[in-house]
N, C-alpha and C positions, 0 to 999 in steps of 0.2 A: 526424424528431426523434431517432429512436433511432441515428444514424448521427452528428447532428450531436454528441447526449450521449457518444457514444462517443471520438469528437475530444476534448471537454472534456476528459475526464476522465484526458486525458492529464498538461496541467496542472499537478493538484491533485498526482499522484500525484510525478512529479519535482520538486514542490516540498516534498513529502515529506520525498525522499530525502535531503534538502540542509537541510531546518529540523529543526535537533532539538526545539525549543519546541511544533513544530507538526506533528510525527513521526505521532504517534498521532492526533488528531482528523483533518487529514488522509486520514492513509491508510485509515484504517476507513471513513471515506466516501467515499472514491473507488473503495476497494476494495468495501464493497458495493454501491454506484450500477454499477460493472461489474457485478459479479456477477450483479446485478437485470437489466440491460441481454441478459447473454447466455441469462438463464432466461426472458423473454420472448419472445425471438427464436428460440429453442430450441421453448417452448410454441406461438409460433403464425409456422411456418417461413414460409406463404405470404401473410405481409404485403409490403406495399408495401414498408416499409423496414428488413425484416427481414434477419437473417444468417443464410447458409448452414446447416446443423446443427453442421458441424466449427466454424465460426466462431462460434458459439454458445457451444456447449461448450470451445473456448481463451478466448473472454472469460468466461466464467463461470471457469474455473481462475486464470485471471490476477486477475480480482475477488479472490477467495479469498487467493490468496498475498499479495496487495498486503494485503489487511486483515489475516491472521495475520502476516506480517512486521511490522507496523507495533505489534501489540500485543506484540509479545517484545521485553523490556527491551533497551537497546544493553550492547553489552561495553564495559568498560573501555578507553580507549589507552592508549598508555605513556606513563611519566612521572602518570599521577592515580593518586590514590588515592580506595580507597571506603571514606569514611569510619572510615580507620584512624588511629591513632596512633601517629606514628615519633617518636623522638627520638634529636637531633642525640648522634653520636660526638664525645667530648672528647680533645684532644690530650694527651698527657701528657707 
């Protein structure tokens, strides 16, 4: 099960990366469903379908960063503005 959730959660997480509407609830759940996944398999190494410790400990880091990425606001691209206001130069 914990192997099959680990595949899942692949998923959620590159659809993340690509949905801004869907940026954050997303990733915070994907990213803690990893995380949860590698503290499990970390706390009890000699299960059936457990990961390695190293492997434990990179899906636990990978959880983490997936969920703190997902809650930092995006940058600006070029060309938007944040809620500034420009006005148009007149020809003289």
């Amino acid at each position: 099960m914990q192997g099959a959730l680990a595949l899942a959660l692949i998923a959620p997480a590159s659809l993340a990366a690509v949905w801004r509407r869907g940026r954050r609830h997303l990733g915070v759940a994907a990213g803690l469903s990893a995380a949860y996944v590698g503290l499990v398999s970390y706390a009890f190494p000699d299960s059936w379908a457990g990961f390695s410790p190293t492997w434990s400990v990179l899906c636990l880091a990978w959880g983490l960063a997936v969920a703190v990425l997902a809650l930092v606001p995006p940058r600006l691209q070029l060309g938007e503005l944040g809620g500034e206001v420009v006005e148009a130069e007149r020809a003289l």
